[in-house]
Phi, psi and omega in degrees: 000138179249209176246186169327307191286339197270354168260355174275317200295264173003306186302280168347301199296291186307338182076048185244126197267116163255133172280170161214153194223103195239152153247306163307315191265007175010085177052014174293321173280342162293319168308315168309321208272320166286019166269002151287135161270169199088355188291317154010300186294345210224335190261076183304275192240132148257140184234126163255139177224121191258329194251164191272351173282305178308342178258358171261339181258352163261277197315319150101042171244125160345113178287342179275358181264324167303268240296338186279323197243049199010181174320312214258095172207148155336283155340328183266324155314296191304298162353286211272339166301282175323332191253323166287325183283000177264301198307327194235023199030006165322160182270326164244155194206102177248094181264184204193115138254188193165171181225133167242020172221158160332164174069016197303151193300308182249050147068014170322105179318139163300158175068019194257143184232146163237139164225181185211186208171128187208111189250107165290085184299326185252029156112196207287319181303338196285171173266158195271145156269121188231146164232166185210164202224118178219115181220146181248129178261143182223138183145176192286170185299350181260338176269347172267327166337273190292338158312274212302328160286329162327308167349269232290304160314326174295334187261051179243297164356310153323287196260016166269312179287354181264302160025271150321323200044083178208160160284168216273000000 
């Protein structure tokens, strides 16, 4: 994995613009990533959409794609990708749902995070390329936070290059 500075500096190298679309991580992986200075070139838009109305009415997910695959899924993930990368014309696009405490609604183990990376390969015209991700974290709730945003920014290197069909 690598950290913030070393994927804004990769981003930079690379000319790759990201948007993020979070929920769990309520804007932490753009934070992480604007504690780099220079980030400015590589970062466009963060959108937090925490409530599911906020992820069918900024984002454009579906209320039956919440309701077939719940929140905190891959599908919802993706959904909340397609739509801040549509919204910000970025070349990337990482979005993060997720439960980081006890009580998720539909019994969603705490700490299980979903995310996605939706890569325009062949530049802001290209069809987008997308992975998705579901990994569980252990630790208190701010500590599965900042995990799951550390994540979510360490792999975009990963699926930029396979995107590309380029090395790391």
């Amino acid at each position: 994995m690598h950290d913030a500075q070393e994927v804004a500096h990769y981003l930079v190298r690379h000319g790759v613009v990201l948007a993020t679309a979070e929920s769990c991580t309520a804007g932490l992986i753009a934070s992480k990533l604007a504690e780099v200075p220079g980030c400015g070139s590589c970062l466009r838009l963060a959108v937090v959409t925490y409530a599911p109305e906020a992820k069918k009415n900024v984002l454009g997910v579906e209320h039956a794609l919440i309701e077939r695959h719940g929140l905190t899924s891959e599908p919802v993930s993706l959904a909340m990708a397609r739509g801040v990368l549509e919204m910000s014309g970025a070349d990337l696009a990482v979005s993060n749902t997720g439960v980081a405490d006890e009580g998720a609604p539909d019994g969603t183990p705490a700490g299980t995070q979903c995310f996605a990376w939706v890569v325009r390969a062949a530049g802001r015209s290209g069809t987008p390329i997308e992975y998705t991700e579901t990994k569980r974290f252990q630790g208190e709730r701010n500590e599965i936070r900042d995990a799951a945003a550390a994540y979510a920014l360490g792999r975009i290197p990963h699926y930029l290059a396979l995107a590309r069909g380029t090395p790391e």
